[in-house]
Kinemage of the C-alpha trace (Angstrom):
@kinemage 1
@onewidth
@group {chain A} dominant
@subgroup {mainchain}
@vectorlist {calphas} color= white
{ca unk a 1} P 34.357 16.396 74.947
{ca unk a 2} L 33.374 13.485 77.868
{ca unk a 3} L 30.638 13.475 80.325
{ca unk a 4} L 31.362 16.464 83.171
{ca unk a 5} L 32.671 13.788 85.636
{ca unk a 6} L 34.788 12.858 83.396
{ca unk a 7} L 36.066 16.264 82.459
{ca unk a 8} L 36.099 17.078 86.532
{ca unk a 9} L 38.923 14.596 87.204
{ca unk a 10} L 40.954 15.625 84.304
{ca unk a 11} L 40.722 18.982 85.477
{ca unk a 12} L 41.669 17.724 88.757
{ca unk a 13} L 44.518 15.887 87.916
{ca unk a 14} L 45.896 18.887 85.658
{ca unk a 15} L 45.490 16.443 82.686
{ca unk a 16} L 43.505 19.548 80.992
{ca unk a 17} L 43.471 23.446 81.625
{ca unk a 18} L 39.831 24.015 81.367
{ca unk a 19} L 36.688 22.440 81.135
{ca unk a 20} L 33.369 23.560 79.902
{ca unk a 21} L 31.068 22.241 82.314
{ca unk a 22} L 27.582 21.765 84.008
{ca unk a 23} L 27.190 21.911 87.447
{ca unk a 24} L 26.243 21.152 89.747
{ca unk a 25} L 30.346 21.113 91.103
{ca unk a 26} L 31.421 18.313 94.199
{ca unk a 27} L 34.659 20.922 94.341
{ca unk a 28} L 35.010 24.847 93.382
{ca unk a 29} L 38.039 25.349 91.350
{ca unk a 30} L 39.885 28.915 91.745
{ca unk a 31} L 38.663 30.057 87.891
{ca unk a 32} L 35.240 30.044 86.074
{ca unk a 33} L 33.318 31.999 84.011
{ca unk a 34} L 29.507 31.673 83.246
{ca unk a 35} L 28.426 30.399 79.583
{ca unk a 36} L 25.066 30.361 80.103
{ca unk a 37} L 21.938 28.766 81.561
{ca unk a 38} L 19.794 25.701 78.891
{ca unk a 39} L 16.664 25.099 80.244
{ca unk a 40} L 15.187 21.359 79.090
{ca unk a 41} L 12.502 20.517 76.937
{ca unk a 42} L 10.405 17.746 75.682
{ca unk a 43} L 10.676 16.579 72.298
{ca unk a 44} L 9.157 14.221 69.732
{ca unk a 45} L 8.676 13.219 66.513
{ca unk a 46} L 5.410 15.263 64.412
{ca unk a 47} L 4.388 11.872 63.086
{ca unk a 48} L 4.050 9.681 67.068
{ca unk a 49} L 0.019 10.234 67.732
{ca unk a 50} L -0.905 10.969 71.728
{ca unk a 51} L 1.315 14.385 72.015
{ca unk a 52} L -0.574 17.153 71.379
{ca unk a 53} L -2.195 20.258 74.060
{ca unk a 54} L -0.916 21.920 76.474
{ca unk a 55} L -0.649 19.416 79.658
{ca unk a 56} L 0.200 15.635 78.043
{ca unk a 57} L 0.288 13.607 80.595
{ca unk a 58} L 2.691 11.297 82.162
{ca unk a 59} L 0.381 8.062 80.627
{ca unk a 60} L 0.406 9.598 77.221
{ca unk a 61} L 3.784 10.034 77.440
{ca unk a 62} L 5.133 6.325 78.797
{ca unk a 63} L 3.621 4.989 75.766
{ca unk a 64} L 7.293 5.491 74.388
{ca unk a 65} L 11.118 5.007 75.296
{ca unk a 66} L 12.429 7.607 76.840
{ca unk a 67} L 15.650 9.346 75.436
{ca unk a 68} L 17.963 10.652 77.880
{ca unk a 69} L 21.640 11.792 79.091
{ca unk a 70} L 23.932 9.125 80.147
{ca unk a 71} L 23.607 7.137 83.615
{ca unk a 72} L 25.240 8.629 85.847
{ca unk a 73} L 24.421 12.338 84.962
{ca unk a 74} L 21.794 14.569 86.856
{ca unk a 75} L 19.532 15.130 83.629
{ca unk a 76} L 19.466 10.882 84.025
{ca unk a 77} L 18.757 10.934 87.761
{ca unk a 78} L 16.290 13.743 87.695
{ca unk a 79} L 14.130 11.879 84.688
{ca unk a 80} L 14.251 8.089 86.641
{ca unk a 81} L 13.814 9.841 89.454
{ca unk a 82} L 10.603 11.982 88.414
{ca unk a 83} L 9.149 8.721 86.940
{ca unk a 84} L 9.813 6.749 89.711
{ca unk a 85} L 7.875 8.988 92.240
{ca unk a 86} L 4.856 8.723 90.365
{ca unk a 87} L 1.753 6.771 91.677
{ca unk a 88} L 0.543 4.531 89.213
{ca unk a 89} L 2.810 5.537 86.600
{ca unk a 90} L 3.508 3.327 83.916
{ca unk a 91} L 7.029 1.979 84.453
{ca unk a 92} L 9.533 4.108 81.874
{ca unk a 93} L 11.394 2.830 79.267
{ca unk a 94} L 14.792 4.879 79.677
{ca unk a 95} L 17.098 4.586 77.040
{ca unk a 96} L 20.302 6.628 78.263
{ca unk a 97} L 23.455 8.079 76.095
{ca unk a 98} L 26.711 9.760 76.567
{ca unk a 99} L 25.258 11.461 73.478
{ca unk a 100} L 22.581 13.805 73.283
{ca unk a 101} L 22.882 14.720 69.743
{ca unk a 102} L 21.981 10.794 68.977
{ca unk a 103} L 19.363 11.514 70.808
{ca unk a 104} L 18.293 13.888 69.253
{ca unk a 105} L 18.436 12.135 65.848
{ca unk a 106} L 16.863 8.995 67.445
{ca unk a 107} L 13.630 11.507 68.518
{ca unk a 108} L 13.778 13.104 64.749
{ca unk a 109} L 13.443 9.288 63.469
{ca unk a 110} L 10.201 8.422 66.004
{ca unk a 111} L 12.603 6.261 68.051
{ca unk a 112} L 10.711 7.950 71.482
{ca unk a 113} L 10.601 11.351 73.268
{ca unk a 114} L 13.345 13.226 74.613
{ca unk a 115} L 14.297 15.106 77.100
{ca unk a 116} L 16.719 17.967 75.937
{ca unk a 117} L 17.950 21.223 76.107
{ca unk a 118} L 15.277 23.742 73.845
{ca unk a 119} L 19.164 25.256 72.286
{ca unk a 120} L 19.395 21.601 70.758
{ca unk a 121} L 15.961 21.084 69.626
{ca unk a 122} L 15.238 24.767 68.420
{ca unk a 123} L 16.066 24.620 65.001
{ca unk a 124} L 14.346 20.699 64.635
{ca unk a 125} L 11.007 22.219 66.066
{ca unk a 126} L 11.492 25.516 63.368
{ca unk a 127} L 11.842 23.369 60.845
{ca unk a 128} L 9.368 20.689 61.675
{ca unk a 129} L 11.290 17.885 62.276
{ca unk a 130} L 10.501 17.685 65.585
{ca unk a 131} L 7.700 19.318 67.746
{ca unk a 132} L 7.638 20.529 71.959
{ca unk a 133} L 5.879 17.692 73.940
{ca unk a 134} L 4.036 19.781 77.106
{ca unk a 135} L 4.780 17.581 79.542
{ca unk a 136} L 4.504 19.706 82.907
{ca unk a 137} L 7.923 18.735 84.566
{ca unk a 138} L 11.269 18.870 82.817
{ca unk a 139} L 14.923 18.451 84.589
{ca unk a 140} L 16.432 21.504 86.208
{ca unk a 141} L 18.632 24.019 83.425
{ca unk a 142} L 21.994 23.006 82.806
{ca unk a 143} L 24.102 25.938 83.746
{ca unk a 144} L 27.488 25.845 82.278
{ca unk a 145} L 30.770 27.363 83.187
{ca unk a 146} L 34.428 27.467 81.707
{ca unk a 147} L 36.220 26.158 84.593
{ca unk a 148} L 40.347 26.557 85.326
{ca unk a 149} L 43.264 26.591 87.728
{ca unk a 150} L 43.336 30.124 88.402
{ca unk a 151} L 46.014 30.279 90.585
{ca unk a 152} L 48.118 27.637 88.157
{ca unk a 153} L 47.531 27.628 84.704
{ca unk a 154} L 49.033 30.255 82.425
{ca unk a 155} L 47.261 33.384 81.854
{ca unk a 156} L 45.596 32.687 77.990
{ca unk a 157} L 43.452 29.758 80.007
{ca unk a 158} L 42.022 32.144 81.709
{ca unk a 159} L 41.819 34.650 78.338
{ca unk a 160} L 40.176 31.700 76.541
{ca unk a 161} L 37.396 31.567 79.353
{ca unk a 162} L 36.782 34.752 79.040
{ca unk a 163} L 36.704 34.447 75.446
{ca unk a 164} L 34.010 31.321 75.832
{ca unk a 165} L 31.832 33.745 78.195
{ca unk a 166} L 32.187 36.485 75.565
{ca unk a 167} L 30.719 33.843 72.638
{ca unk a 168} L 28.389 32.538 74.686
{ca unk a 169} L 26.575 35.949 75.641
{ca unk a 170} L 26.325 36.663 72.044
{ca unk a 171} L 24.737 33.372 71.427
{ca unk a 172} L 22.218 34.076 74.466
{ca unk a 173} L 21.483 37.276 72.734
{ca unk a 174} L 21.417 35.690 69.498
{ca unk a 175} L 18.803 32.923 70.451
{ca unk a 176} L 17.099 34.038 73.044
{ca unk a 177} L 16.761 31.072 75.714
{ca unk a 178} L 13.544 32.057 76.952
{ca unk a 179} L 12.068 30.976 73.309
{ca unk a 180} L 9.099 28.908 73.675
{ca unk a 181} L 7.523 26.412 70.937
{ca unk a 182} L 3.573 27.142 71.915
């Protein structure tokens, strides 16, 4: 487990056999299998006031550190990068990590609103730990692929992605990613 850039030069290098990745990819590799498609969501904490309705705006929403992927990572670009185009915008507080499940326990503890994908949050915002901030502008779905050395690596690498696709389709039916917390 390491951040996809990471994982793309050990794949490179032959140093692994596969990697389960997001893209988007600098280089195709001759193997890959889709695992699915996580669209991102806005989280926070029930108990931080200024959150609720359907459009919270960008003001409302500064009033807190921002949790977020790891520098260097296009979830991290695309949120500085959405803050920083707006006009009169509160400057963010981003607080990245290679870590998105300490995120995710930082939002649970009021720590400030994240930025995540709705798999991670679903069962937080079920149970009322956490609850969906509607913010109108989230970073573009992570789509994730098992990634190998076709042409290379022996043939269970490429039975294993195919196993990994298999799983992941189940899950997909099993939690349907176009649930919704409204």
């Amino acid at each position: 487990m390491d951040l996809s850039a990471n994982l793309r030069n050990e794949l490179y290098s032959r140093s692994i056999d596969m990697a389960f990745q997001n893209g988007p990819f600098e280089r195709e590799t001759s193997g890959q299998e889709t695992l699915g498609t996580y669209r991102w969501i806005w989280v926070a904490a029930p108990e931080l006031p200024g959150l609720d309705g359907d459009d919270v705006s960008e003001e409302k929403l500064l009033r807190y550190p921002i949790l977020t992927h790891a520098r260097d990572t296009r979830p991290f670009e695309e949120v500085a990068g959405h803050f920083r185009s707006l006009r009169g915008a509160t400057t963010a507080r981003l607080v990245p990590s290679s870590n998105l499940a300490a995120c995710l326990h930082m939002c649970i503890d009021a720590m400030g609103i994240a930025s995540m994908p709705a798999s991670m949050a679903r069962d937080y915002i079920n149970t009322g730990q956490l609850r969906q901030v509607h913010y109108p502008w989230a970073p573009e779905s992570l789509v994730f692929l098992a990634r190998y050395d076709a042409a290379r690596s022996p043939a269970f690498v490429s039975r294993a992605a195919l196993l990994a696709r298999d799983v992941a389709r189940q899950y997909v039916e099993r939690f349907d990613e176009t649930w919704d917390a409204r």
